[in-house]
N, C-alpha and C positions, 0 to 999 in steps of 0.2 A: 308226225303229221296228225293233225287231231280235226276231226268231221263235228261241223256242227250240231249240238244236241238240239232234240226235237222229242216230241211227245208222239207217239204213233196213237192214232184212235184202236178203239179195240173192232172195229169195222174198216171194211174197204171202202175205197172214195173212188169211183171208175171214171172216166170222162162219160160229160154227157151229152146229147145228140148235138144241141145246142152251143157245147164248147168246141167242136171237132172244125178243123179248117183243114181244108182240102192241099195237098202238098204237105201236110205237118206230119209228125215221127209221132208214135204214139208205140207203147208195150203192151203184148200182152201178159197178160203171171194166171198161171194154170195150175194145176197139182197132179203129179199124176200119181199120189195116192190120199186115200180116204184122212189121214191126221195131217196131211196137209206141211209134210216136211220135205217133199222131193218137187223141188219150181221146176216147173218147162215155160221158160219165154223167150218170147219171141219181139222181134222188131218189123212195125211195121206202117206205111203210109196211108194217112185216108185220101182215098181217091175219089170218091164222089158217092154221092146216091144213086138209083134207081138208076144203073147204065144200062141194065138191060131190060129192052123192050117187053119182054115176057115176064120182067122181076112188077108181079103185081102189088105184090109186097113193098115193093120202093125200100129197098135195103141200102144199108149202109158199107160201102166195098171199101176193103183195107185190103193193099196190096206187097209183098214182102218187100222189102228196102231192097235185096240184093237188085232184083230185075228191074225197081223203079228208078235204083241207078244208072244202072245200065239205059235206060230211055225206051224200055219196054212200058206199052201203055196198054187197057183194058183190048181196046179195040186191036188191037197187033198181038196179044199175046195168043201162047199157045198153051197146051198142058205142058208140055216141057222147057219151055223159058220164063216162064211166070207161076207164082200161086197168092190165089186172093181168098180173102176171106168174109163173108158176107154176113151181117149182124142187122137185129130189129133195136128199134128203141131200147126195147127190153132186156134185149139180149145180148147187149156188150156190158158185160158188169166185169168181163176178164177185161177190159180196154184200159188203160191208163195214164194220164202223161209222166213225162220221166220221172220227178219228185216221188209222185202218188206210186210207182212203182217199185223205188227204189223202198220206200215204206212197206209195203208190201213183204220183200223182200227182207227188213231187217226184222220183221213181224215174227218168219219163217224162222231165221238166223233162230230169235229167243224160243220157237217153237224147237228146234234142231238141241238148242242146250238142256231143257228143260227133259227131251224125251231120254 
């Protein structure tokens, strides 16, 4: 089996506000240490903007896939059958669509060889 070759930038490419559609899959890629060789990601659905009345902010809600499948919705869920996760403009640079993530990810691979 042989994966097509690609150039990875030496930057991240996140999605941005303006690309996101509501019901779509999007990853996040995280690190949970400082050189950036151990990924925590996660799968997960944008669900809409500003759902809550009090979000003055008008944030951007990403909701886990497991509970969005199940037909768990903002307004129904609970702490314990759902977790979302809430982003500014600014502040989804861990966001990404699958391609952009999976880049990410082989970015890490050549960081993992190298250390």
């Amino acid at each position: 089996m042989i994966f097509e070759r690609r150039e990875l930038q030496p930057y991240a490419e996140p999605v941005t506000a303006s690309e996101l559609g509501e019901g779509e899959t999007y990853f996040s890629v995280q690190y949970a240490d400082p050189q950036m060789l151990i990924p925590v990601v996660g799968t997960w659905v944008y669900v809409g903007r500003g759902l809550d009345p009090d979000d003055a902010d008008n944030h951007y809600y990403f909701q886990d896939v497991e509970s969005y499948r199940q037909g768990i919705r903002y307004r129904s869920a609970r702490p314990d059958n759902a977790r979302f996760q809430l982003g500014s403009e600014s502040g989804m640079k861990h966001i990404f669509e699958y391609d952009r993530a999976l880049e990410e990810l082989m970015k890490c691979s050549l960081r993992r060889r190298e250390s």
